[in-house]
C-alpha positions in Angstrom: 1.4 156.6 15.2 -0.2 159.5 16.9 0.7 159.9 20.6 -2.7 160.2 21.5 -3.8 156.8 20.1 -4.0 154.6 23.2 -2.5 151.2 22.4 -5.0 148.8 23.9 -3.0 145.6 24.7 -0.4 147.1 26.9 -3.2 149.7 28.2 -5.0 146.6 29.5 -2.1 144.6 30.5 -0.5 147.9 32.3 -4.3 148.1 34.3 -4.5 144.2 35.2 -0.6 144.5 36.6 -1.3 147.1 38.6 -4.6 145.6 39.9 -2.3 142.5 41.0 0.2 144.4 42.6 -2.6 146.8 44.7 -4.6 143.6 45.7 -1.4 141.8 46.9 -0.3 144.7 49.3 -3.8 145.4 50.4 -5.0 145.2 54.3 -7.6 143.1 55.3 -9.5 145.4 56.9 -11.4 146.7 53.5 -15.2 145.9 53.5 -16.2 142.7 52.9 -18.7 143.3 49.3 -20.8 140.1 49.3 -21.4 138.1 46.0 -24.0 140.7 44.3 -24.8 144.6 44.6 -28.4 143.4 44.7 -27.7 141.7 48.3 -25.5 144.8 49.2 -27.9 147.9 48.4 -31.4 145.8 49.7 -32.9 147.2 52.4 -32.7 145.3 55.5 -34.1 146.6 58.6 -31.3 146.1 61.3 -28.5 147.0 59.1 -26.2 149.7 60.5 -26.5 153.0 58.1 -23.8 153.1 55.2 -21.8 156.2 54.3 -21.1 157.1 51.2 -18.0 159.6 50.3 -19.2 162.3 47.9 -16.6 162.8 45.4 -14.4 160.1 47.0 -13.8 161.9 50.3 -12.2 165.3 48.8 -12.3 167.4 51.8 -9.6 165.9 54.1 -6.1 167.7 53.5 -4.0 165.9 51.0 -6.3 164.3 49.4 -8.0 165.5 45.9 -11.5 164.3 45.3 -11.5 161.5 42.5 -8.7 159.5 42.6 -7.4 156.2 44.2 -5.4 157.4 46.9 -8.4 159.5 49.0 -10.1 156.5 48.1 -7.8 154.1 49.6 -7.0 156.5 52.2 -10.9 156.4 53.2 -11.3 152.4 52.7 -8.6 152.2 55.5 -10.8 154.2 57.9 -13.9 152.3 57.3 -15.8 150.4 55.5 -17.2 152.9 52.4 -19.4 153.1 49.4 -17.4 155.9 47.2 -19.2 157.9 44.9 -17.5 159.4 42.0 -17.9 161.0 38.6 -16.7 159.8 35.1 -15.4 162.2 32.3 -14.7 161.7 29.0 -11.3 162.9 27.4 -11.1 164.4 23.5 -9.9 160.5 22.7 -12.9 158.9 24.7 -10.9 157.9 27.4 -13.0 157.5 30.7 -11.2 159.3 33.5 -12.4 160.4 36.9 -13.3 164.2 36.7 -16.2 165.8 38.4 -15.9 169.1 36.4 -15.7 170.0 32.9 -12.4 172.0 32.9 -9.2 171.0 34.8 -8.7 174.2 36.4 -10.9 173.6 40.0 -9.1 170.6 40.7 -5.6 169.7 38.7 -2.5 172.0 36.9 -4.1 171.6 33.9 -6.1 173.7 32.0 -9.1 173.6 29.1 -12.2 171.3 29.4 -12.0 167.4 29.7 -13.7 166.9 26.6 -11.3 168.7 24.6 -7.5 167.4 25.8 -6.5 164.4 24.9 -6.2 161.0 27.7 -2.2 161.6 27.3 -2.9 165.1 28.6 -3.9 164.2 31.8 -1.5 162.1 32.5 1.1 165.2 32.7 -1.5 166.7 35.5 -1.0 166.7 39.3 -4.3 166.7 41.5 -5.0 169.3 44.4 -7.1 168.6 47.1 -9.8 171.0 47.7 -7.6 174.0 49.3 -5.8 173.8 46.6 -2.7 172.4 47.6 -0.7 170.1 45.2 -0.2 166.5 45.4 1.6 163.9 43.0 -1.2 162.4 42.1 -2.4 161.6 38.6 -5.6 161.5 37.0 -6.9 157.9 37.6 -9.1 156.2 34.6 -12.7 154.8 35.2 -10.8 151.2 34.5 -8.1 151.5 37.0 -10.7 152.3 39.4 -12.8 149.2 39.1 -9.9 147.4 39.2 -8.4 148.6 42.5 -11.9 149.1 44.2 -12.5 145.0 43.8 -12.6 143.8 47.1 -12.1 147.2 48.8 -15.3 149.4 48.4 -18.5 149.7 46.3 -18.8 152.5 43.9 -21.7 154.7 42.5 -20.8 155.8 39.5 -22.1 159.5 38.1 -22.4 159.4 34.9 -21.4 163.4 33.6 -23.4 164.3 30.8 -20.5 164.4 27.7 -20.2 160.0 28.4 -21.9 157.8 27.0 -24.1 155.6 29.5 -23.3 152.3 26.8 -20.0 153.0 27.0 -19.9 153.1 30.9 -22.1 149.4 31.1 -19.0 148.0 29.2 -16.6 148.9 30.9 -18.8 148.0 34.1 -19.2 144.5 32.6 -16.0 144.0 31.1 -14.0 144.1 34.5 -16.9 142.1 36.1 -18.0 144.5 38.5 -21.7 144.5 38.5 -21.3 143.1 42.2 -19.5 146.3 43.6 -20.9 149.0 41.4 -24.3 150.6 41.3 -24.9 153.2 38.4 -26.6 156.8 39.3 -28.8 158.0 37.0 -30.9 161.1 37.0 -34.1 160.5 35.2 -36.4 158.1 34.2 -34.8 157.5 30.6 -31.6 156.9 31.8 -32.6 154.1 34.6 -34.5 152.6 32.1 -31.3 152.3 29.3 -29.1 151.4 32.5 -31.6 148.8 32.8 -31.9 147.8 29.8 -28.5 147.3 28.9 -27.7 145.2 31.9 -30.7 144.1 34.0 -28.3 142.6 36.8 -26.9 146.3 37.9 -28.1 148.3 40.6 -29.7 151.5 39.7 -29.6 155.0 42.0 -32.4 156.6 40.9 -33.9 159.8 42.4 -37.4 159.2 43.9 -38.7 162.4 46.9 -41.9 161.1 46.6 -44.0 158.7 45.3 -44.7 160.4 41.9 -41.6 159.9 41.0 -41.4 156.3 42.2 -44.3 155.3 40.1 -43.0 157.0 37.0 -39.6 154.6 37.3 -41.7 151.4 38.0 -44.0 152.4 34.5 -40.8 152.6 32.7 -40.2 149.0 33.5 -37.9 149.5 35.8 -38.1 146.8 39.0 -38.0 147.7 42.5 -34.9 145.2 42.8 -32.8 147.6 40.6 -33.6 150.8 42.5 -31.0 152.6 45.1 -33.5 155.8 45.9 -31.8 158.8 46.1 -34.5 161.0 48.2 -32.8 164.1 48.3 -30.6 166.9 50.1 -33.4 167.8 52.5 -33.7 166.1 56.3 -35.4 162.8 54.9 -39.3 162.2 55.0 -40.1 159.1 57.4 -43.2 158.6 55.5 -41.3 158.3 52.2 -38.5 156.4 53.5 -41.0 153.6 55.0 -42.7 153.2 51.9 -39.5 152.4 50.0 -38.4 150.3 52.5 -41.7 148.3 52.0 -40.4 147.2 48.9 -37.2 146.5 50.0 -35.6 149.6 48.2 -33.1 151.2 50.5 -32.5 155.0 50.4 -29.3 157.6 50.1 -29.7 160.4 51.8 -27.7 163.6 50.2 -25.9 165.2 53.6 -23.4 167.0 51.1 -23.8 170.9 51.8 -26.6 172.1 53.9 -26.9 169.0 56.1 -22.9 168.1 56.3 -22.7 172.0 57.7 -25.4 171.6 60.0 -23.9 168.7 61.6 -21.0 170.6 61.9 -22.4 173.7 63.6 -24.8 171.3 65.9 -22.7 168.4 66.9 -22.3 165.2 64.2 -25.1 163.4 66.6 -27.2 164.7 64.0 -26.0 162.3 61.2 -28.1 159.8 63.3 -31.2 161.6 63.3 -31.0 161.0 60.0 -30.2 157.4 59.5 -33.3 156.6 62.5 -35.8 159.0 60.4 -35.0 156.1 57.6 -31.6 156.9 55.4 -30.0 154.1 54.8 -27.0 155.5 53.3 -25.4 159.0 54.1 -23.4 160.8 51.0 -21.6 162.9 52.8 -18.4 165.3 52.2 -17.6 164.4 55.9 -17.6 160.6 55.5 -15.0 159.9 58.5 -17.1 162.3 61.1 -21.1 160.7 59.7 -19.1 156.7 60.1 -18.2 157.5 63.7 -21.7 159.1 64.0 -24.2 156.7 62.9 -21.3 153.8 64.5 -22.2 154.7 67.9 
């Protein structure tokens, strides 16, 4: 048989063990995901700003972006949406990758796309100076399974993967309740919804163009997570969202992480009270403690 053929029943018994064994060791302080994403990502006026780790929290030492460790590392800290970015390997393996070659992030080399699943398995991850860790390349499926009970995901979708193929998976470890899918244009909200109307859909909306466009595509206000952008947020915008009970992500990665930096992190809560519900930040620890007090 050839090496890189992935023999499903021990693949899927190897991810359900080791779901079992993380679960049993885990803390109780993780967040507490209530029965549906729908409950979890509604806008609710009095609810304390989420933050959401771009990457999975990459930019503390130690910790590579993507993978379950700066995950779990972050979920101990506080409770955490994680966002994080899905690859496809040669074999159409679904790993966690935000670029299309290994070299930025991993020992490895080549793009995703063209190595083989069994390839990544030989790579170490390096955090973002670049230092090397022991930890592996983590698949789409042994995510979902660790992150029950622990955090909710958004899941970006890289171009070379199949949004189907993503839905499964999604549905086949049963966690519609604790992951929302991003999407970035109409077309692909509308297949996400289309393919499972119970999942929760970021979608990018800066203005109400763009919001109309989504709801003629058939795509319900229920479903919608709005992504308004990497720009200080417009109260105007964020109010009329929140009308309809959509809540919104606000993009602090870049510009607006280092201007909280430079000014003092009390400006992660300028943000939250000009209407962000959710802060996706590469600072997750520093905006929590922010929008907290």
């Amino acid at each position: 048989m050839n090496a890189n053929v992935i023999k499903q029943p021990t693949y899927w018994l190897m991810i359900a063990g080791a779901s079992l064994l993380l679960q049993a060791c885990a803390p109780k302080t993780y967040l507490k995901v209530p029965n549906s994403a729908a409950t979890f990502f509604k806008y609710q006026p009095k609810k304390t700003a989420m933050i959401s780790a771009h990457r999975g929290g990459g930019d503390y030492p130690g910790y590579p972006e993507n993978c379950v460790e700066s995950f779990d590392f972050l979920a101990k800290q506080m409770p955490v949406i994680i966002e994080c970015d899905i690859a496809l390997t040669q074999d159409s393996v679904m790993v966690m990758m935000h670029d299309d070659t290994y070299e930025r992030t991993t020992t490895g080399t080549g793009r995703v796309n063209e190595r083989s699943f069994e390839y990544s398995q030989t790579l170490l991850l390096e955090d973002n100076a670049g230092k090397l860790t022991d930890f592996r390349v983590p698949t789409l499926a042994r995510v979902l399974a660790w992150g029950r009970d622990k955090v909710v995901f958004t899941l970006d979708v890289k171009r070379s993967v199949p949004m189907p193929k993503v839905v499964q998976m999604v549905q086949r470890l049963n966690a519609q309740n604790y992951a929302a899918i991003i999407t970035y244009t109409v077309a692909q909200a509308k297949q996400v919804y289309e393919l499972d109307p119970s999942l929760i859909i970021s979608v990018t909306i800066r203005n109400r163009d763009e919001y109309q466009r989504l709801r003629d595509a058939g795509v319900p206000d229920a479903n919608m997570l709005a992504f308004i952008g990497t720009r200080e947020p417009n109260k105007e915008l964020c109010d009329f969202l929140h009308q309809k009970g959509i809540a919104t992500i606000l993009g602090t990665l870049g510009n607006l992480d280092k201007m909280a930096a430079a000014r003092g992190d009390q400006v992660y809560k300028q943000f939250t009270d000009a209407g962000a519900d959710i802060l996706s930040s590469d600072r997750p620890i520093e905006a929590q403690r922010a929008v907290r007090k």
